[in-house]
C-alpha positions in Angstrom: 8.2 -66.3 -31.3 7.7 -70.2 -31.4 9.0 -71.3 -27.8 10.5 -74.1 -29.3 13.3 -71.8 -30.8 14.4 -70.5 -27.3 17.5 -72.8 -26.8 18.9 -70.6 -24.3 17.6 -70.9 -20.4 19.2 -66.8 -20.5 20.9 -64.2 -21.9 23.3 -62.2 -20.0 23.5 -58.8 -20.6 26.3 -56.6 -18.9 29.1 -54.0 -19.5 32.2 -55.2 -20.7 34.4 -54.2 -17.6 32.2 -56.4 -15.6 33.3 -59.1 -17.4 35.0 -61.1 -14.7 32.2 -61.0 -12.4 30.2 -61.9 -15.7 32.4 -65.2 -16.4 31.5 -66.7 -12.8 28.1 -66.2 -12.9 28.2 -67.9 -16.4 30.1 -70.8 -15.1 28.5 -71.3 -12.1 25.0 -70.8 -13.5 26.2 -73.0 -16.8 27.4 -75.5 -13.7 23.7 -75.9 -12.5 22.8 -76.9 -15.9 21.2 -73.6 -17.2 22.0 -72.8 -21.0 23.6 -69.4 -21.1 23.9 -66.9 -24.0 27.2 -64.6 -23.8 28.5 -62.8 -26.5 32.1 -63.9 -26.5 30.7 -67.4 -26.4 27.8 -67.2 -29.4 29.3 -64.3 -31.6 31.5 -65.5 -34.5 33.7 -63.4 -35.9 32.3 -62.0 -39.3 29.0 -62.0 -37.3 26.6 -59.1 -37.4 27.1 -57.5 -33.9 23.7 -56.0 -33.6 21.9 -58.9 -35.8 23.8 -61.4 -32.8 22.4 -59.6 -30.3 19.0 -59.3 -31.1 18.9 -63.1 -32.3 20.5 -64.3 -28.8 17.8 -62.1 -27.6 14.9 -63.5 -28.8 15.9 -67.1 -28.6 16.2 -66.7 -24.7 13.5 -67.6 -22.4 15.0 -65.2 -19.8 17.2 -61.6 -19.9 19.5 -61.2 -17.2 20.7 -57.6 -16.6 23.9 -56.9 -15.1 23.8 -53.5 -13.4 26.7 -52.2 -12.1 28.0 -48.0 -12.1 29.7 -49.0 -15.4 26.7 -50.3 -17.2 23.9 -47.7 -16.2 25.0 -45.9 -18.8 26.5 -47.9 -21.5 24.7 -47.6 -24.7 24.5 -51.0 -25.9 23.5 -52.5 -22.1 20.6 -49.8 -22.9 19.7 -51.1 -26.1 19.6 -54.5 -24.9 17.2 -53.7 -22.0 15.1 -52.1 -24.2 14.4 -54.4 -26.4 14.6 -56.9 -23.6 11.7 -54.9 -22.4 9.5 -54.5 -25.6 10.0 -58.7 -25.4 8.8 -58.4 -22.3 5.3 -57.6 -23.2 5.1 -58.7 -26.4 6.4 -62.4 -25.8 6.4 -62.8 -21.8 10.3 -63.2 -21.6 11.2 -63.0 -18.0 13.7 -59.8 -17.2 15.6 -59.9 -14.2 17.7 -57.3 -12.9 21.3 -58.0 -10.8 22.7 -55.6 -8.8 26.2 -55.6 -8.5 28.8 -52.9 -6.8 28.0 -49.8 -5.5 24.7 -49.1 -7.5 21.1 -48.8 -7.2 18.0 -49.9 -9.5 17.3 -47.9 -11.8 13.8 -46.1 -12.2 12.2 -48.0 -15.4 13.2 -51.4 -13.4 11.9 -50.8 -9.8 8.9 -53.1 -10.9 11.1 -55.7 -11.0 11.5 -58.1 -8.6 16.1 -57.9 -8.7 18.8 -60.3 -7.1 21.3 -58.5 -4.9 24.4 -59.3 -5.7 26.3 -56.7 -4.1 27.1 -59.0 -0.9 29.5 -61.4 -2.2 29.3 -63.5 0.5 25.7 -64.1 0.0 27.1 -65.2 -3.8 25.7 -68.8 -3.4 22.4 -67.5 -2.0 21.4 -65.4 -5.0 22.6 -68.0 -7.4 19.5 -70.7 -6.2 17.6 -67.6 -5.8 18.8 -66.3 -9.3 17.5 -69.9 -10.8 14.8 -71.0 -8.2 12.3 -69.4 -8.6 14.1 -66.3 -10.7 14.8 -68.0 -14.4 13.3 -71.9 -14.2 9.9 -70.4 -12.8 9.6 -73.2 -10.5 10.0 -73.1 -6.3 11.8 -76.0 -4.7 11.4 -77.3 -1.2 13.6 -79.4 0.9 12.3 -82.3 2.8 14.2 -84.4 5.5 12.3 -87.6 5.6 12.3 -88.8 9.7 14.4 -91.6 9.6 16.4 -93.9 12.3 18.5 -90.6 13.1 21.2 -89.0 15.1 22.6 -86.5 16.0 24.2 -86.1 12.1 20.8 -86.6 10.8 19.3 -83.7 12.6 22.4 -81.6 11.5 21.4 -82.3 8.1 18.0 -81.4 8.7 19.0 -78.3 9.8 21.0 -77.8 6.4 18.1 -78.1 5.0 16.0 -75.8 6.9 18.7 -73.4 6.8 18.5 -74.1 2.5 14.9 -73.2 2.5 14.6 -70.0 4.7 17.5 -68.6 2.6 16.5 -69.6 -0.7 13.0 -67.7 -0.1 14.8 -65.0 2.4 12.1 -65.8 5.0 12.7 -66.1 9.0 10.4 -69.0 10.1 10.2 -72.2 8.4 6.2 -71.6 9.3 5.3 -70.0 6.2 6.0 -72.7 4.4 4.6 -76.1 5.3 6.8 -78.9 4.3 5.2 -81.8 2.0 6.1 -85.4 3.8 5.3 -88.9 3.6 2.7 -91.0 5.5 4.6 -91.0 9.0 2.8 -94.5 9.9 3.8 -96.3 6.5 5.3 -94.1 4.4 6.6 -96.1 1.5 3.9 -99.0 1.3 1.4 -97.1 -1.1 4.0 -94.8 -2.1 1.6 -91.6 -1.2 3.1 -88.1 -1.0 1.2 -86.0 1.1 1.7 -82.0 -0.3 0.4 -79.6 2.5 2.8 -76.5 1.2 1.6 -72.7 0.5 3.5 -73.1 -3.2 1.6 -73.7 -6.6 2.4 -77.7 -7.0 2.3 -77.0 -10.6 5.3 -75.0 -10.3 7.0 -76.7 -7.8 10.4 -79.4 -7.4 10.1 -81.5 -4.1 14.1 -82.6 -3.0 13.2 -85.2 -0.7 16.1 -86.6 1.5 15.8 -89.7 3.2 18.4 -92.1 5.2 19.1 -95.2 3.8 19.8 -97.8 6.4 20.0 -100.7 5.0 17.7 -104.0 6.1 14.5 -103.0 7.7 14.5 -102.8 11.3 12.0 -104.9 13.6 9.9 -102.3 15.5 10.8 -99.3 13.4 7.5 -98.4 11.7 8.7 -95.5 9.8 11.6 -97.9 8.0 10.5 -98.9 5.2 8.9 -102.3 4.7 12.2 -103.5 2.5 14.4 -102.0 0.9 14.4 -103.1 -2.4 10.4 -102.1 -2.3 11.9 -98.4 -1.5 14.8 -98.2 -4.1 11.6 -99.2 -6.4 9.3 -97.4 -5.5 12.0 -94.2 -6.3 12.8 -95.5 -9.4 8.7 -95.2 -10.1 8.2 -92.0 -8.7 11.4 -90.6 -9.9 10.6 -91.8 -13.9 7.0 -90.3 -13.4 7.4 -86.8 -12.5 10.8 -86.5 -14.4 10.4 -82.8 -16.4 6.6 -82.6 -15.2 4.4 -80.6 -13.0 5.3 -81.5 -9.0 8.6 -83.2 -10.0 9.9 -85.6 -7.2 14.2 -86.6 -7.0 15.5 -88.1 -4.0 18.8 -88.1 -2.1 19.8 -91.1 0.1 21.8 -90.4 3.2 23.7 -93.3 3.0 24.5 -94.9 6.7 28.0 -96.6 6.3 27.4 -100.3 5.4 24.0 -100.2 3.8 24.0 -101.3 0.4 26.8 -104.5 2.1 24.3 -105.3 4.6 21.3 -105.6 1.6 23.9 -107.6 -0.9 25.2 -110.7 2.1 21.6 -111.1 3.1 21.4 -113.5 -0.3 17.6 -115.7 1.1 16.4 -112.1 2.4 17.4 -110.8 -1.3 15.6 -114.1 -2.9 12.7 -113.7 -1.5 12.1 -110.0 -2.3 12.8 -110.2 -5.8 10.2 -112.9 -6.5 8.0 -109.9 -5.3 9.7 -106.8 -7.2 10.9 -108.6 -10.4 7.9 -107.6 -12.8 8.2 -104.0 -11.2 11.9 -104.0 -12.3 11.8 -104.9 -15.4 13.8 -107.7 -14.7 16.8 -106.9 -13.4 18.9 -109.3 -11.0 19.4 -108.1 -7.7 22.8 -106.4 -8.0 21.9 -104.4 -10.9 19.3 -102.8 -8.9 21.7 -101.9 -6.3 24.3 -101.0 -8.6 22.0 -98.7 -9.9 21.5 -96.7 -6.8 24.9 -96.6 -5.6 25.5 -93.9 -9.0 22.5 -92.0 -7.3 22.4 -88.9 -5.5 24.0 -89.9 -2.4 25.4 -88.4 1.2 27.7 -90.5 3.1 27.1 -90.5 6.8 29.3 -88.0 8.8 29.6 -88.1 12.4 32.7 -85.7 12.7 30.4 -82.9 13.0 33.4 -80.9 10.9 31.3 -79.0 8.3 31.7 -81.7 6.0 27.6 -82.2 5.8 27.0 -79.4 4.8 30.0 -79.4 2.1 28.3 -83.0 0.6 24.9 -81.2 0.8 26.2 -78.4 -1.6 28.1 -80.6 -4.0 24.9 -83.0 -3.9 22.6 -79.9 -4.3 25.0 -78.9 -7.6 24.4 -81.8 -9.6 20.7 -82.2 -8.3 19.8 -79.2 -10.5 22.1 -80.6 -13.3 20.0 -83.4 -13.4 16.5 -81.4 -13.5 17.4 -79.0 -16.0 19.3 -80.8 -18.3 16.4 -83.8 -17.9 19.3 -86.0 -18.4 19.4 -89.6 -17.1 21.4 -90.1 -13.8 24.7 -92.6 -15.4 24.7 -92.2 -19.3 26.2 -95.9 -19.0 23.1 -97.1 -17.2 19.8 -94.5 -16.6 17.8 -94.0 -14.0 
């Protein structure tokens, strides 16, 4: 089949007393920006049950079993994995297998690599493992950019450390070498440096970085001025968007950034004469404006878990951003 008719990022295939367990992973995975295909969502009434099923089928890129006790031996969860099988080899459709309740993999499956729902409180693990790498194909890694710091800064650091070895169920952050920027200048000739044991073709870098406001005297890892940096994102942002080694950034926002950049008016006047033709023209505050709608984490000093509550919201609409491939603002993209 043409891979242009698969619409649908997966098709859910379960037993019909799992459905509650079913409707939260659709939401949640449907909240991430993957296209789901369930039947009480794509089959009309008047519809041909089986015909449904074997179009929602084929027009997936990836089959999601659902095996619980209850399913193992439902007919039509059989059918569907067998055809989901046959398309499989014939058409390289990605099968995964979820375990959920007391149950074990069947036979015919152990080849396949399976997410283990069965520990609900590992629930938001296996969703990024469900999607990264399980139904996008792609691997994402987390970078904290060293910046001005803290002792908030290096608990977010940790949240993403923490992200990473969870996400790829590892136990040392060794087997997997960050990517970084130039520590001496990292913003200046905009070069990422990617020293990571992960195919870069298949590969989303999440690269978080304080943003401090007006460049520091001294501080040689601040970048050189800011509105250099909130270009030089917009550039690198627009260039990978959708491709091979895609780059998206969140700004840890220190309290009083973007006001100290706007009241510095002759330090603004001068840097624009320099980023205007990169910008496409846009005055000062539009630029700003534009990254205030970004992908931002307001400094926290509380030390009250509420880090690592922004991180997960952040983290949400992060992936609705890179698998939707929709601008940032509909009112004014990114």
């Amino acid at each position: 089949m043409n891979s242009n008719r698969k619409k649908f990022d997966v098709f859910l295939s379960y037993k019909s007393q799992d459905n509650d367990f079913v409707q939260r992973l659709k939401r949640d995975l449907q909240l991430r920006g993957i296209k789901v295909w369930l039947d009480k969502d794509e089959i009309r009434p008047g519809d041909l049950f089986v015909e449904a099923l074997e179009n929602g089928l084929e027009t997936s890129k990836t089959v999601v079993i659902v095996i619980t006790p209850e399913s193992v031996n439902s007919g039509w969860v059989r059918r569907e994995r067998a055809r989901a099988l046959s398309l499989a080899t014939s058409e390289g459709v990605q099968l995964i297998p979820i375990l959920f309740g007391n149950v074990e993999l069947p036979g015919f499956l152990a080849d396949l690599q399976y997410i283990d729902f069965r520990d609900l409180s590992k629930y938001a693990v296996n969703i990024n493992r469900l999607i990264w790498p399980g139904i996008t194909g792609k691997e994402v890694l987390f970078v904290g950019v060293a910046g001005i710091g803290g002792a908030e800064w290096d608990r977010l650091r940790e949240i993403l450390y923490q992200s990473e070895l969870e996400l790829y169920d590892i136990e040392d952050i060794d087997r997997v070498k960050w990517p970084g920027f130039e520590r001496s200048d990292p913003y200046k000739n905009g070069r990422l440096i990617q020293e990571n044991t992960f195919d870069p073709s298949k590969q989303v870098v999440i690269v978080v970085d304080p943003f401090e406001g007006l460049p520091e005297e001294g501080r040689t890892f601040t970048r050189n001025s800011p509105l250099e940096y909130l270009d030089f994102i917009l550039h690198h942002r627009n260039a990978t968007r959708g491709l091979e080694g895609e780059l998206i950034f969140i700004l840890y926002y220190k309290s009083g950034a973007w006001e100290t950049i706007s009241l510095d008016e002759s330090y603004l006047r001068r840097e624009y004469r320099q980023i205007e033709k990169l910008s496409n023209k846009l005055t000062i505050d539009d630029i700003i404006d534009r990254f205030k709608n970004y992908f931002t984490i307001h400094q926290d000093t509380s030390g009250n878990g509420n880090l690592e509550k922004q991180f997960q919201n952040i983290w949400i609409k992060v992936q609705r951003e890179i698998l939707k491939g929709k601008p940032l603002s509909a009112s004014d993209p990114i």
